[in-house]
C-alpha positions as CSV (number, residue, x, y, z in Angstrom):
1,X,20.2,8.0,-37.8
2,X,23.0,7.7,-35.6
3,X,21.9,5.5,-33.1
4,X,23.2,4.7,-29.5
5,X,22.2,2.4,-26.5
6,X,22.4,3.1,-22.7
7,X,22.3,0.3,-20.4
8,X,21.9,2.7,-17.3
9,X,20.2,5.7,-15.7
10,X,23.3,8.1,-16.4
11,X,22.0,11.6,-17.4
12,X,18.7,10.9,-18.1
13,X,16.5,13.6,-18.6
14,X,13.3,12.2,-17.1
15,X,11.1,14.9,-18.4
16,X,11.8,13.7,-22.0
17,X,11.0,10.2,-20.8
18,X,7.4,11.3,-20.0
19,X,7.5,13.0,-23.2
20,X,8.3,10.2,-25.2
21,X,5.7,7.9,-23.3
22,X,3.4,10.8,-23.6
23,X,4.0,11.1,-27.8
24,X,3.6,6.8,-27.4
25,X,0.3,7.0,-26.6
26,X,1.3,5.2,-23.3
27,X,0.8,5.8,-19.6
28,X,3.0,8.2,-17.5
29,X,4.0,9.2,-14.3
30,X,6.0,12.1,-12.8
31,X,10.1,12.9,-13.9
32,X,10.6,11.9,-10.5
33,X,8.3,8.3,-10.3
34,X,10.0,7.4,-13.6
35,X,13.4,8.1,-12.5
36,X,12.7,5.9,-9.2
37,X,11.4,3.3,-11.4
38,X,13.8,3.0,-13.5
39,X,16.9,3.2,-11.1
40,X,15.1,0.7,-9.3
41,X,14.5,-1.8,-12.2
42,X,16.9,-5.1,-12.6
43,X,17.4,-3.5,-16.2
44,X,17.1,-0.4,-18.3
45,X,17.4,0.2,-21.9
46,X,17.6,3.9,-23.6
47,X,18.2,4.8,-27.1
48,X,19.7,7.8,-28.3
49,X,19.9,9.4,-32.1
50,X,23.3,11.3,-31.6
51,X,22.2,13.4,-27.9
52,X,18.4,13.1,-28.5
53,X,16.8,10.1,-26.5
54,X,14.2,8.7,-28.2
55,X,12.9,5.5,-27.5
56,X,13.6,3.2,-24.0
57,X,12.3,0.1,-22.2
58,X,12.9,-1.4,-18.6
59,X,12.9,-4.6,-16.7
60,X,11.9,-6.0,-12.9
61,X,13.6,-9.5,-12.6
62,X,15.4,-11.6,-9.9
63,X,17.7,-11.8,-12.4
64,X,17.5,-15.9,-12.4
65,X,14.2,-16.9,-13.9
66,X,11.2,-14.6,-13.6
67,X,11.2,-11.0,-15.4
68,X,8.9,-8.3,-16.6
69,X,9.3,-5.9,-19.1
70,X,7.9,-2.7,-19.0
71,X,7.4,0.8,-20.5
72,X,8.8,0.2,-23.9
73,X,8.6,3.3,-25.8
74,X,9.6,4.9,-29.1
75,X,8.8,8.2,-30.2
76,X,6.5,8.2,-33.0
77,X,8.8,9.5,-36.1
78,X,11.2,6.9,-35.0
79,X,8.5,3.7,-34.8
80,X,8.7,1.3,-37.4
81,X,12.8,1.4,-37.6
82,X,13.2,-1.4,-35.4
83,X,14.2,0.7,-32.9
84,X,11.3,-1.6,-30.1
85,X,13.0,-4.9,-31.6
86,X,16.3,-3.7,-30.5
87,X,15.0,-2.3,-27.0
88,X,13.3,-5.8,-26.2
89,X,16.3,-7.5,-27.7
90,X,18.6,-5.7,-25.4
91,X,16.9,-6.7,-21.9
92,X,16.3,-10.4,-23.2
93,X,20.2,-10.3,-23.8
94,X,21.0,-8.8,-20.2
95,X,19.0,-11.3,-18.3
96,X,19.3,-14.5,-21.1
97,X,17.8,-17.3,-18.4
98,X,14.8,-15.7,-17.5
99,X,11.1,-16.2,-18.6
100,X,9.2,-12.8,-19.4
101,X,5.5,-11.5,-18.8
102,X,4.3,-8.0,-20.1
103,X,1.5,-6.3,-20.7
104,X,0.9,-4.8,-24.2
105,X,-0.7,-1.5,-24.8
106,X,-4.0,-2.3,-26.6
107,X,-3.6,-2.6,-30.3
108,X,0.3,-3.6,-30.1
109,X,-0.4,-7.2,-29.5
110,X,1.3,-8.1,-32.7
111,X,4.8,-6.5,-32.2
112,X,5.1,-8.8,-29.6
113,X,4.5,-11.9,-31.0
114,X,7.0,-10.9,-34.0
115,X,9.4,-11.1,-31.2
116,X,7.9,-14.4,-30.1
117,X,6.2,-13.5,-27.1
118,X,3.2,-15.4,-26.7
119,X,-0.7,-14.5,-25.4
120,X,-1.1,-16.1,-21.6
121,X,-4.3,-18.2,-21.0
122,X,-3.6,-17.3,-17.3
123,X,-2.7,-13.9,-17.0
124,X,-4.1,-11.9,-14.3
125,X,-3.3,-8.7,-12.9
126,X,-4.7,-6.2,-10.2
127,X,-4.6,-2.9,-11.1
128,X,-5.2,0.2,-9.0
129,X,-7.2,2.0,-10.8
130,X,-9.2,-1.2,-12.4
131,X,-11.9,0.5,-14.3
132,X,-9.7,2.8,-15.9
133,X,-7.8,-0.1,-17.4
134,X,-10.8,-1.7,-18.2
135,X,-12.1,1.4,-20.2
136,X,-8.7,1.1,-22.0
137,X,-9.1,-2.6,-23.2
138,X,-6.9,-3.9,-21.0
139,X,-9.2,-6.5,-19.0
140,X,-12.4,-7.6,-19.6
């Protein structure tokens, strides 16, 4: 593996981006609702092995105290490389004095807390489609 980080939206093929968070099991939007997510996030994350992306993350932040980290995603013949750990590492490095909230896909709860994040007593959330995340095992 030759691999190689990208700390902005450069070049980004956004049809692989659904790919990969297609082949993650995750949620996805549109090419073009990813790319105006990303460019709009405080912070962006992509790794590359040589020219092939293959994993990425994102942040929403004020940049001072409060962020968000969202759609971290590795293709699935590159999990268990360390290639999330890096992807988390690298927005906690780019905005060091904030606290951080996510959501974790169901069943991924424990790659989280290896990176000491921590379950909330009082997390909430709205979602638009509520039942839908319900189904998934996101809220009770």
């Amino acid at each position: 593996m030759n691999l190689r980080l990208q700390l902005d939206t450069t070049g980004i093929d956004w049809n692989v981006v659904v790919y990969i968070l297609q082949n993650a099991g995750m949620a996805y939007r549109t090419p073009d609702m990813h790319a105006r997510a990303f460019n709009r996030s405080h912070t962006v994350v992509f790794v590359f092995d040589d020219e092939n992306l293959v994993g990425l993350g994102r942040a929403l932040s004020d940049g001072e105290y409060q962020a968000a980290i969202y759609d971290v995603a590795v293709l699935p013949a590159y999990q268990g490389k360390g290639i999330g750990k890096r992807i988390i590492q690298t927005i906690i490095t780019q905005i060091p004095h904030c606290n951080f909230i996510l959501y974790a896909s169901p069943g991924k709860e424990k790659f989280y807390e290896k990176e000491n994040f921590k379950r909330m007593k009082t997390g909430m959330a709205l979602f638009v489609n509520g039942e839908a995340m319900k189904t998934k095992g996101f809220t009770e």
